[in-house]
C-alpha positions in Angstrom: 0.0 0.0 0.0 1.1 3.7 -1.2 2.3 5.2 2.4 1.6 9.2 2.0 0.8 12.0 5.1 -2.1 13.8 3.2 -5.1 15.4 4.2 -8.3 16.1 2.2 -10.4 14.8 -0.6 -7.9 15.4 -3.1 -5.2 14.1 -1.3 -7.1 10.8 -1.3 -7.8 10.9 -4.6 -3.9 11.1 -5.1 -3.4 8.0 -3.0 -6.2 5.8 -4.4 -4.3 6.9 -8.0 -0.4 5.9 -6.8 -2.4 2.6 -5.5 -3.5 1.6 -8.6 -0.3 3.0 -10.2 2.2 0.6 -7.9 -0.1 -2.7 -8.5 0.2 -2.1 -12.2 3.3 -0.7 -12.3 5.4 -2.2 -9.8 3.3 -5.8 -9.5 1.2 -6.9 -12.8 3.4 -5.3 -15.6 7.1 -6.9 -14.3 5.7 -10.1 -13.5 4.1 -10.2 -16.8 7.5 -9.0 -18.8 8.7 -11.8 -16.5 7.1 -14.2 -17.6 7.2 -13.2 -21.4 11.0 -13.0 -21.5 11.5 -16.6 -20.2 8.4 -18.3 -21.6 7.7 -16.4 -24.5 4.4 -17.3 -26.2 3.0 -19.1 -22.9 2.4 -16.2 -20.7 -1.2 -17.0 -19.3 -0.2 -20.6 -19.2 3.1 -20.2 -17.3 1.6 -17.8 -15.0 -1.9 -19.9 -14.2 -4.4 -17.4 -15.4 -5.3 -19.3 -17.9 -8.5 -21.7 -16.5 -10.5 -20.1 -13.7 -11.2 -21.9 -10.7 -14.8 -24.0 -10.2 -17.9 -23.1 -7.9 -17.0 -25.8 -5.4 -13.4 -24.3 -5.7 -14.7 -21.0 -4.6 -17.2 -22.5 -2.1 -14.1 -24.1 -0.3 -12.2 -20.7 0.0 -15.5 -19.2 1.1 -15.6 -21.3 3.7 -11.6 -21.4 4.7 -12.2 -17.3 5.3 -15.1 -17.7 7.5 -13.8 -20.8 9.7 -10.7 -18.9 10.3 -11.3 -15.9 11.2 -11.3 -16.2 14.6 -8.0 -18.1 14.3 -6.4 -15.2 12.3 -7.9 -12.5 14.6 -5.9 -14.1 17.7 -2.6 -14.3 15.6 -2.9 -10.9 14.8 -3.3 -9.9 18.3 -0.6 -12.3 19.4 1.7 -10.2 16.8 0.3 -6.8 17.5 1.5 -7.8 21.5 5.1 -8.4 20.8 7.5 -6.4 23.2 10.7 -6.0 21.3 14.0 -5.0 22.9 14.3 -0.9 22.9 16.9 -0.9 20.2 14.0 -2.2 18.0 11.9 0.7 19.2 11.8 1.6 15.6 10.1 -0.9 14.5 6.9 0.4 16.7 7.3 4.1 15.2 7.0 2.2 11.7 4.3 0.2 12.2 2.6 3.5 14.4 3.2 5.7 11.3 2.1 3.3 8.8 -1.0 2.5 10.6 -2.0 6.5 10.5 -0.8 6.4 6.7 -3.6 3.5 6.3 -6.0 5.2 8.7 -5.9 8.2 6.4 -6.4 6.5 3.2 -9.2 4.1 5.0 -11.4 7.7 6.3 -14.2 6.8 3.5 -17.3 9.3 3.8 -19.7 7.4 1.5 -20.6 4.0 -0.1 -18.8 5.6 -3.7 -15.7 5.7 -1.7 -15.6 2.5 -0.2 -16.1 0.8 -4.1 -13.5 2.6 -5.1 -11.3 1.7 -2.3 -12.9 -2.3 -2.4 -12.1 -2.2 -5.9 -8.4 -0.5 -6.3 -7.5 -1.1 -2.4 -9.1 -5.0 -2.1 -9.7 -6.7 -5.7 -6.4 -4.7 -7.8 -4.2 -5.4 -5.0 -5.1 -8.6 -3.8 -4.2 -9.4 -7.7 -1.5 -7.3 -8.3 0.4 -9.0 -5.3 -0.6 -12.6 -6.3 0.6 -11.6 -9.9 4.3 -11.0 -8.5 4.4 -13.3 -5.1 2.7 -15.9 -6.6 2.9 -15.6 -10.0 6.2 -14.8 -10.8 8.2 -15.4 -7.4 6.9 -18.4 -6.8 6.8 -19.8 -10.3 10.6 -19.0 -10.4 11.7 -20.8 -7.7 9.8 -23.7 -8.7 11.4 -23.7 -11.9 14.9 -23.9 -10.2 13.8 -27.0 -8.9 13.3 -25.6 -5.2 11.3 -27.9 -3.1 7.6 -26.6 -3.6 7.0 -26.2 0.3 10.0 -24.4 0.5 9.6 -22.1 -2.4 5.7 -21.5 -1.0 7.4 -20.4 2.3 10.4 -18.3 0.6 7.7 -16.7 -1.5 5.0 -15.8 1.5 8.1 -14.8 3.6 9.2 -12.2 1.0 5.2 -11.1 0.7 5.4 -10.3 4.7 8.7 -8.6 4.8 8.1 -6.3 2.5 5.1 -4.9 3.5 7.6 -3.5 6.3 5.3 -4.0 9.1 6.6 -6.5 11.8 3.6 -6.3 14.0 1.9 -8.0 11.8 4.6 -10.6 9.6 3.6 -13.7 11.2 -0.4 -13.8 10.0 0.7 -12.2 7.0 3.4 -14.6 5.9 0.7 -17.3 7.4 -1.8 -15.9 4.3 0.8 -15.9 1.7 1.7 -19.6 2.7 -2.0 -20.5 2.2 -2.1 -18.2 -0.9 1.0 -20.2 -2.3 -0.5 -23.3 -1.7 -4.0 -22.7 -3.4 -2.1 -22.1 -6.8 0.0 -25.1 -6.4 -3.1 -27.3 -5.9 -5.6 -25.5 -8.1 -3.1 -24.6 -10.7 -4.5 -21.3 -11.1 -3.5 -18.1 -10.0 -7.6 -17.0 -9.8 -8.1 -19.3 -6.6 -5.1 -17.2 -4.4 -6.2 -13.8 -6.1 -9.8 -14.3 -4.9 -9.1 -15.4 -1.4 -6.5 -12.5 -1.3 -8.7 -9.8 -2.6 -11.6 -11.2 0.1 -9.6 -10.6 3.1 -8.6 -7.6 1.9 -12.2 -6.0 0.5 -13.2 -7.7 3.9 -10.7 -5.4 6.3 -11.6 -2.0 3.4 -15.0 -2.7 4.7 -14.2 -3.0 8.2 -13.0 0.7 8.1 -15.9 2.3 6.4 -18.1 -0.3 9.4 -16.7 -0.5 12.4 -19.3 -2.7 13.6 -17.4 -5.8 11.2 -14.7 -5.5 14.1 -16.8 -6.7 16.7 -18.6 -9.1 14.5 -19.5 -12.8 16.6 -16.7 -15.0 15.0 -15.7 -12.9 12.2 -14.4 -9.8 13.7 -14.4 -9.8 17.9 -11.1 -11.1 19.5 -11.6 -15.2 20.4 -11.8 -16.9 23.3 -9.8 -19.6 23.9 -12.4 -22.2 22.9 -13.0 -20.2 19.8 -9.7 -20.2 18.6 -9.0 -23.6 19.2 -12.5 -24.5 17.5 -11.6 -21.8 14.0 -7.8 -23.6 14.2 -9.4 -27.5 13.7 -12.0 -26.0 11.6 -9.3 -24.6 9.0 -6.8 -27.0 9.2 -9.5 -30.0 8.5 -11.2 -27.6 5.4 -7.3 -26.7 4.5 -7.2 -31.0 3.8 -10.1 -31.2 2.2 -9.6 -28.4 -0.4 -6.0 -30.0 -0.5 -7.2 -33.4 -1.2 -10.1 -31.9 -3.8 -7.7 -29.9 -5.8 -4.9 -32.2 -5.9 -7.2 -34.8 -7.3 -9.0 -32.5 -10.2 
């Protein structure tokens, strides 16, 4: 996400515009010359876009998002706790000035601005990331022969450091993991891209409704039993959808 200190409508307007100007110009249009320049003439195929993922496909992610939400809202908490050492103090005034950066861009007035900010914020860079993590990272280190769980890792690593926020690396990296994993099973980049631009249309619309954060299950912070109930929910859909999509 585009980090600026503005204030004002046209100030947002500016940062909605560099938003959609880094996904396509830092994300979608070098992982597409990527993959042109060492598989030229199978672009869509090398990159997965090619077939787009069944109902039942989309039913399954559906579901993965709901059942583990509560799981996902302790692990953010869990992050968002972490005391680091005071020479790391940094690190705080980072994530404290990028979280007022996002606060800014996230102050939508009307339903107009929250589709804007759904559309360029949650769908364009939920596929603008895939395009490059996914897509191209991913894919590359699978064509050096990496291990494919280590090359899913590497990749959703990369995708959490560099959104340069440590308070929140471990459910981040946790997402691209799962994001690397739907394409490797599906065989199409559509699958990750959807269930990336969900949970992040999903937290768009939490800002414009605050009342999503205190949702039962989807947004208040879980209990104990809740978590442990949203963990072996996930992990036994995770299977499923595994087993499903490895089979087709």
């Amino acid at each position: 996400m585009v980090i600026f200190q503005m204030k004002g409508v046209e100030q947002w307007r500016l940062m909605m515009a560099m938003t959609a100007l880094q996904n396509i110009g830092m994300f979608i249009i070098p992982a597409v010359i990527t993959a042109r320049i060492f598989n030229p003439g199978k672009t869509m195929k090398v990159m997965q876009i090619s077939s787009l993922p069944s109902l039942w496909q989309v039913l399954l992610v559906l579901a993965i998002y709901v059942a583990s939400a509560p799981m996902m809202n302790g692990i953010v908490l869990w992050n968002e706790g972490w005391q680091l050492p005071e020479w790391l103090s940094w690190l705080r005034e980072m994530e404290d000035a990028a979280m007022a950066a996002t606060e800014q861009m996230m102050s939508l007035s009307s339903v107009g601005e929250l589709v804007v900010a759904i559309l360029l914020v949650g769908v364009l860079t939920g596929i603008g990331e895939e395009f490059l993590f996914r897509g191209s990272l991913q894919r590359l280190l699978l064509e050096k022969k990496i291990n494919v769980h280590a090359a899913i890792w590497i990749s959703a690593l990369v995708f959490s450091v560099v959104h340069m926020q440590a308070f929140g690396v471990v459910p981040r990296m946790l997402l691209g993991a799962y994001f690397g994993y739907l394409v490797v099973w599906s065989g199409s980049l559509w699958l990750p891209i959807l269930a990336h631009a969900l949970n992040n249309s999903v937290a768009v619309a939490a800002y414009y409704d605050k009342s999503i954060e205190t949702m039962p299950w989807i947004g208040e912070e879980p209990s104990a039993l809740t978590f442990a109930i949203s963990t072996a929910a996930t992990i036994a859909l995770l299977i499923v959808l595994g087993k499903f999509l490895r089979k087709k």
